[in-house]
N, C-alpha and C positions, 0 to 999 in steps of 0.2 A: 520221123524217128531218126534217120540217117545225120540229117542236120543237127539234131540236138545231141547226137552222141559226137558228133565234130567241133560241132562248138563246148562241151563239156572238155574233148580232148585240148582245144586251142587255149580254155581257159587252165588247165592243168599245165599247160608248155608253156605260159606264158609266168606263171608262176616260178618256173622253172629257169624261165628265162631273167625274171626281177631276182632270183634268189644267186645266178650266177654272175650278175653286174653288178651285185652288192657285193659279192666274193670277190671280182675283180678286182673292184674298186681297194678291198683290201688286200688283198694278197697280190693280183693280177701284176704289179709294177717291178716284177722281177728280168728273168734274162728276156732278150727280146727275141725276134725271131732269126735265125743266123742268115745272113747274104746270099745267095752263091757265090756273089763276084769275091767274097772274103774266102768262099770254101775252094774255088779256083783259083788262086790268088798266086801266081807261079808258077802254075802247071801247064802242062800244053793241051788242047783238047783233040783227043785223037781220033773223034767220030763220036753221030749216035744214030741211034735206032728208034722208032716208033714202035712199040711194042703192045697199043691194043688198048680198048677198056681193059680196066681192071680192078677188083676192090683190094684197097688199101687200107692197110690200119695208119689208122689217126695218130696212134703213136709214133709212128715213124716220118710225121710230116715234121719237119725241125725247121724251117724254112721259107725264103719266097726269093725267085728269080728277081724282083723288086726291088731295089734296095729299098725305096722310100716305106716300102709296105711293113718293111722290119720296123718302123717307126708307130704302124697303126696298130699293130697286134706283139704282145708278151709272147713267148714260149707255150704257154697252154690257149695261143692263139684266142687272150679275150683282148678287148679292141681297149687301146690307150688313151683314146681322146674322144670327145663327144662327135668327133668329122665323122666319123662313121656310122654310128647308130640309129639312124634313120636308114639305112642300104641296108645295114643289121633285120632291122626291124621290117623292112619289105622282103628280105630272104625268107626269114621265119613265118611270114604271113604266106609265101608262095611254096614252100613245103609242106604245109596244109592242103595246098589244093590238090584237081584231081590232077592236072599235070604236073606239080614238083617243080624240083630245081634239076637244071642238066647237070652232066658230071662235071668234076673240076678237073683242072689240066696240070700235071705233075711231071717233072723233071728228076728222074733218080738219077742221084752219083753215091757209087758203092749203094750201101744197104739204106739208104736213106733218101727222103725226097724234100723237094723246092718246087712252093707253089709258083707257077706261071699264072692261073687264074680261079680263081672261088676261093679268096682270103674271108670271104664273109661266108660264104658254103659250110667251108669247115669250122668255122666257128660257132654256127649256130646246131651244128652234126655235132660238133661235142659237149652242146650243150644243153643238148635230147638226149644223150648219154648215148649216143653213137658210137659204134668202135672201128667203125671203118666207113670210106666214100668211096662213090663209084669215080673213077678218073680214066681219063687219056694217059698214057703214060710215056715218057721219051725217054731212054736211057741214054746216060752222058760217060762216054767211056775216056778217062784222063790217065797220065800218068802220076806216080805219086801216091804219099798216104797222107790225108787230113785228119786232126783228130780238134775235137773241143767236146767241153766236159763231159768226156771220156766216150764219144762219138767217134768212132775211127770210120774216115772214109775210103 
């Protein structure tokens, strides 16, 4: 009984998942994901703190410590190129199970954050209509205001 209501639910997300790679594919080629090293870009770094798991909303991830990662995923963090969607596609099959995926690993400056790690995490969390992820969190304390489109940091 357990299995068949699993696999009902896998094939319901997986549907989910075909219906938001088609959406990608059209809409997804918008803003990409912003840098840190762009959103640090002058400033001095004046410490940070480890501040704990934490749930974070989705919405306020705009980012990835990465630069190259800004390359693999848009703003609404769907993936840009086929390099990915096989890691895609093992995430989503391991959020299923009875162990899950671990937290991802988030770097906030000001009111906002930069993934360090789970670019494919959150991706397939807001793709289940998730509205937040469990994360590590590090706060980055700079001097300075950053702003892009109309993000102040």
């Amino acid at each position: 009984m357990m299995n068949s209501m699993m696999n009902s639910m896998w094939e319901v997300g997986l549907k989910m998942v075909h219906s938001f790679f088609a959406l990608s594919e059209k809409v997804g080629k918008g803003d990409s994901l912003l840098s840190l090293d762009e959103a640090l870009d002058g400033r001095r770094m004046a410490g940070q703190n480890y501040v704990g798991l934490q749930d974070v909303a989705i919405e306020q991830i705009v980012g990835s410590v990465n630069s190259g990662r800004c390359q693999d995923f848009d703003a609404s963090f769907c993936l840009q190129n086929e390099r990915g969607r096989g890691r895609w596609n093992a995430v989503a099959k391991a959020r299923r199970s009875v162990k899950g995926v671990p937290p991802v690993v988030l770097v906030q400056l000001g009111s906002v954050y930069f993934v360090q790690d789970g670019h494919h995490r959150i991706s397939v969390a807001r793709a289940c209509g998730d509205v937040s992820v469990r994360a590590h969190v590090t706060v980055l304390v700079v001097a300075g205001v950053w702003e892009r489109n109309g993000v102040l940091v």
